[in-house]
SERO-4910 file (N, C-alpha, C, O; in steps of 0.05 Angstrom, whole numbers):
BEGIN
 pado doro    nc1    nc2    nc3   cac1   cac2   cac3    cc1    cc2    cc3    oc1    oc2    oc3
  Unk    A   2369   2524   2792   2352   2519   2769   2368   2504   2748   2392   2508   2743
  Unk    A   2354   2486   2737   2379   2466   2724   2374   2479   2695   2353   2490   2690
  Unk    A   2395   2475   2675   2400   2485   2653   2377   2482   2629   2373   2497   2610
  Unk    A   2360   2454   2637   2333   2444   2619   2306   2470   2627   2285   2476   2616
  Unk    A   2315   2478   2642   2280   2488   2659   2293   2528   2635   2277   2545   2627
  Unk    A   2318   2529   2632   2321   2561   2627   2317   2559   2594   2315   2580   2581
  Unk    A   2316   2531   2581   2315   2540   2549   2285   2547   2550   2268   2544   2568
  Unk    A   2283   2556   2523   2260   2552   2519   2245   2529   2508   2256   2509   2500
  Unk    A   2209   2534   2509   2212   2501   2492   2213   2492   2477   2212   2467   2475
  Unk    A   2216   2510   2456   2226   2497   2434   2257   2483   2431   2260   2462   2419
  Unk    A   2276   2495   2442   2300   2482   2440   2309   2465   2459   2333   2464   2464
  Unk    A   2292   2450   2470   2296   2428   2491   2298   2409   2467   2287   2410   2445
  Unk    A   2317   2393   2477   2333   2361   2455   2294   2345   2455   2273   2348   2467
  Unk    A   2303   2332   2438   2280   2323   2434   2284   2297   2442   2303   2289   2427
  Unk    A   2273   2268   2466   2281   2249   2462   2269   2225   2447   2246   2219   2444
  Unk    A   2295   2210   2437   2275   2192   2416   2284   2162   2424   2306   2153   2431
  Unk    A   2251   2146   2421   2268   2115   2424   2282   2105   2404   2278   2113   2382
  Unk    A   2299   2088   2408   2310   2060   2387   2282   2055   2372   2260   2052   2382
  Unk    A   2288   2054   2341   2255   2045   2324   2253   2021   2334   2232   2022   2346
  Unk    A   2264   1995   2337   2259   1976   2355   2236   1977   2381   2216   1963   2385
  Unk    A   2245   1993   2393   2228   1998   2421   2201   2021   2418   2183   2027   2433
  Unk    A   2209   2029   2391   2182   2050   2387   2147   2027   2386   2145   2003   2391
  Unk    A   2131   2042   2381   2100   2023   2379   2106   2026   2353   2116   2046   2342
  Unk    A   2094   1995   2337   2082   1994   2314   2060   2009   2309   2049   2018   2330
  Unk    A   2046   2015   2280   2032   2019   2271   2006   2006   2289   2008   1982   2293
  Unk    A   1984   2020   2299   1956   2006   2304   1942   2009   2297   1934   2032   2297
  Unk    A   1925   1987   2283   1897   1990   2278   1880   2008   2282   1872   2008   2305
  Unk    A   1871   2029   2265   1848   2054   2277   1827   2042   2286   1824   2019   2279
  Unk    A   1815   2051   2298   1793   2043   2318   1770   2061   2297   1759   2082   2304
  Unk    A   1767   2052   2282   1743   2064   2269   1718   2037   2265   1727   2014   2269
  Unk    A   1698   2039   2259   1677   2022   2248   1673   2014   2231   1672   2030   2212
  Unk    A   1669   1988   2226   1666   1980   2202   1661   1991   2176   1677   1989   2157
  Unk    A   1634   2006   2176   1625   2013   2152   1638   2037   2151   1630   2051   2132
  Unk    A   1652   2045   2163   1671   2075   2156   1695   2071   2138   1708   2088   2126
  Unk    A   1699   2044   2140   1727   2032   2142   1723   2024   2113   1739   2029   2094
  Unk    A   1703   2014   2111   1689   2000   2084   1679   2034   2066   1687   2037   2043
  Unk    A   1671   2045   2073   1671   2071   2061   1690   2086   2052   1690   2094   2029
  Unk    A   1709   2093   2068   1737   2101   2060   1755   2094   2039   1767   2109   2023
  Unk    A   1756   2062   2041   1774   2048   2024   1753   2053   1999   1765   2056   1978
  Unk    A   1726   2055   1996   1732   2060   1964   1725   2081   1950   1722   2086   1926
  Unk    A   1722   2098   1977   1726   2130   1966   1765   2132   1956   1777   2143   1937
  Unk    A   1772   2119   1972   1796   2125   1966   1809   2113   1945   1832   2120   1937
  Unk    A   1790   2087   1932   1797   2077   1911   1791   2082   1880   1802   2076   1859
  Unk    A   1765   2100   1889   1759   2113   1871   1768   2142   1868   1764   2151   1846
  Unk    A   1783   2163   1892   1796   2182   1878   1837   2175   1869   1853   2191   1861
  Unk    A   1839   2141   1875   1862   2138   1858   1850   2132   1832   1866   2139   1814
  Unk    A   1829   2122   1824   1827   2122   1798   1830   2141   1784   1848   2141   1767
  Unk    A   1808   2170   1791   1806   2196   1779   1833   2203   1782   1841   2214   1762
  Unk    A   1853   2201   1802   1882   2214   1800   1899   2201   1774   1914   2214   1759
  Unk    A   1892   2174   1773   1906   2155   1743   1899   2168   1714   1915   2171   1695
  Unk    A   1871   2178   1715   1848   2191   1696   1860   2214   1695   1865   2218   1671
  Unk    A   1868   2235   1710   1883   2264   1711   1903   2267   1705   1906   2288   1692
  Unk    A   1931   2249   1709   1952   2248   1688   1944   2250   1670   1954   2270   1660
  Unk    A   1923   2238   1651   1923   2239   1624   1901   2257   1610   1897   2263   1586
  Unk    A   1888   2264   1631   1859   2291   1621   1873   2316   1638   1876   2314   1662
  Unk    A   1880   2339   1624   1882   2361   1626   1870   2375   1651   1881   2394   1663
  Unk    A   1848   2365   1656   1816   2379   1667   1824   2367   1699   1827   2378   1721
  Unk    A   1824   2344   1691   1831   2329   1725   1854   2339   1741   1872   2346   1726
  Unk    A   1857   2341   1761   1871   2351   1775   1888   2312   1793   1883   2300   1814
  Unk    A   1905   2305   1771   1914   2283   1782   1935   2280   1801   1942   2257   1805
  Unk    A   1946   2298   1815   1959   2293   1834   1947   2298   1869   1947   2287   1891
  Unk    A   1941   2317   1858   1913   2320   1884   1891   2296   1888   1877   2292   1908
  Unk    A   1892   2286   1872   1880   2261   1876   1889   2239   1883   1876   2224   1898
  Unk    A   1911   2234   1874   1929   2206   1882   1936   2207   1911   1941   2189   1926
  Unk    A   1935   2236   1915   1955   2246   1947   1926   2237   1963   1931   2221   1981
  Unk    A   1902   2243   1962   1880   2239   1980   1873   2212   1980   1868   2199   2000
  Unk    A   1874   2203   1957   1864   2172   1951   1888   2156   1970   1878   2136   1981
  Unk    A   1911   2159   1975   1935   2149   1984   1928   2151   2012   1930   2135   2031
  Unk    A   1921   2172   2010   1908   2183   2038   1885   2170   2062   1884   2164   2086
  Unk    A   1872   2172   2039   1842   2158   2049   1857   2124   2053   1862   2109   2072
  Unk    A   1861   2124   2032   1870   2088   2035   1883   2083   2067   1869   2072   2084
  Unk    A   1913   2092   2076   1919   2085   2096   1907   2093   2118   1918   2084   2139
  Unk    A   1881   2110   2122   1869   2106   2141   1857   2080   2146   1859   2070   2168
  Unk    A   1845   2070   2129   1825   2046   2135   1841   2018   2131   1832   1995   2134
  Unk    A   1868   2025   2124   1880   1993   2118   1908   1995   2132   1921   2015   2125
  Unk    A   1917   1983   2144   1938   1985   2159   1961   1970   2138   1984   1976   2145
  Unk    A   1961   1954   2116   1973   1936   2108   1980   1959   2091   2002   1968   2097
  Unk    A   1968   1973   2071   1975   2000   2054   1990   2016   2069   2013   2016   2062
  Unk    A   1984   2036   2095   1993   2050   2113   2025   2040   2112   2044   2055   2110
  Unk    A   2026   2011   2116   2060   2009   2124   2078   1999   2097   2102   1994   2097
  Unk    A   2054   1997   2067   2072   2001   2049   2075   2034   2039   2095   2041   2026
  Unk    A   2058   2048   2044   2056   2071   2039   2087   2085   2057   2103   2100   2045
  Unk    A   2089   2079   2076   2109   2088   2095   2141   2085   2084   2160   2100   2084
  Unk    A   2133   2051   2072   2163   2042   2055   2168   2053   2035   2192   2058   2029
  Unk    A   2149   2059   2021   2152   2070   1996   2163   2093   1995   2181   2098   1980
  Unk    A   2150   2113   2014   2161   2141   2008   2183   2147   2027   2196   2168   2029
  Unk    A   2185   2124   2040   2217   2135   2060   2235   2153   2047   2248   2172   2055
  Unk    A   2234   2141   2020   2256   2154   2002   2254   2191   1999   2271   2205   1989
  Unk    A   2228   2202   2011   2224   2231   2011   2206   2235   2033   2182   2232   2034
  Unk    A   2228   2243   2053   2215   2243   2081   2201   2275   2075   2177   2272   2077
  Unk    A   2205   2295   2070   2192   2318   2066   2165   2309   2065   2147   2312   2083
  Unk    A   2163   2297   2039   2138   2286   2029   2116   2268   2043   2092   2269   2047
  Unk    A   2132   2255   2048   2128   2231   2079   2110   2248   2096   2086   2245   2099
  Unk    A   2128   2270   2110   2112   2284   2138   2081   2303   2123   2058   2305   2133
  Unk    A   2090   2313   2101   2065   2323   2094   2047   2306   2082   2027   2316   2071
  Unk    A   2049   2283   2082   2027   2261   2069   2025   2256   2094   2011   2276   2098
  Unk    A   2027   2245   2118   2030   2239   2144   2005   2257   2157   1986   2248   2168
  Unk    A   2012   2282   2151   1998   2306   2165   1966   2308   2154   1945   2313   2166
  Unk    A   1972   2304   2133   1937   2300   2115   1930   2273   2116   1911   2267   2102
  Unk    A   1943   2252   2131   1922   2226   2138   1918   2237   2165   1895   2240   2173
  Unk    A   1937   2243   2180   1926   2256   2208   1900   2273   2214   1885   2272   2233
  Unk    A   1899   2289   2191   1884   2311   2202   1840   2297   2186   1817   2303   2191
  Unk    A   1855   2274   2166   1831   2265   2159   1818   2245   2176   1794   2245   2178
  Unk    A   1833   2225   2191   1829   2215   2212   1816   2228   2234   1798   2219   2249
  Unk    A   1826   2248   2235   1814   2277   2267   1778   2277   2255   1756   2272   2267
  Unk    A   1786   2284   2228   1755   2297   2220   1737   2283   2217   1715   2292   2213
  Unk    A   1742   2251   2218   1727   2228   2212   1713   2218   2241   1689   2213   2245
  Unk    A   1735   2218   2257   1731   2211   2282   1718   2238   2292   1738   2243   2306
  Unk    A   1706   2254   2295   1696   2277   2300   1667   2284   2293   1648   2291   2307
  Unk    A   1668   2277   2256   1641   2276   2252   1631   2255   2241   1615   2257   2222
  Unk    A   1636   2237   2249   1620   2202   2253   1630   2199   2269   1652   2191   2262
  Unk    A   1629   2202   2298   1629   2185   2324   1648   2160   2319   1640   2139   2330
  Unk    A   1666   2160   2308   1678   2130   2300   1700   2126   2318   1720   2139   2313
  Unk    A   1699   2102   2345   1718   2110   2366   1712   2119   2380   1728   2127   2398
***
């Protein structure tokens, strides 16, 4: 029995490509008017997030994080400045990552989109 098959799985090495050889970013396969829906839901809760810094009442960071959100689903050109931008706080990165993921799941799930 070779030494890979006795860890468990969690502590198997994890392998990774060269970012060179990894896939770019792809286009979601969503539909038009989803795509067109998204972007200005999402442009309108970066507004209310801009509006919440400065009103008490708004909840502006929760907003900027969804609006950021929503955005790189439907635009791939945001998605890979969004990526650059926050390299600088990968923490932040994977949990902003995780809530475009999981909004993407729910989109594609309940609109048939894809």
């Amino acid at each position: 029995m070779a030494r890979s098959e006795t860890l468990p799985r969690l502590m198997k090495p994890r392998l990774r490509l060269p970012r060179a050889s990894r896939s770019r970013f792809q286009p979601l396969p969503l539909p038009l008017w989803l795509r067109v829906l998204v972007n200005f839901i999402g442009w309108l809760l970066i507004l209310i997030g801009i509006l919440g810094i400065f009103l008490p009442v708004l909840q502006g960071g929760l907003s900027l994080a969804l609006g950021f959100a929503l955005l790189s689903i439907g635009s791939q050109t945001i998605h890979l400045w969004l990526r650059g931008w926050m390299g600088r706080w990968p923490k932040l990165w994977r949990r902003m990552e995780k809530l475009r993921r999981s909004m993407h799941r729910w989109l594609h799930r309940n609109t048939g989109g894809g």
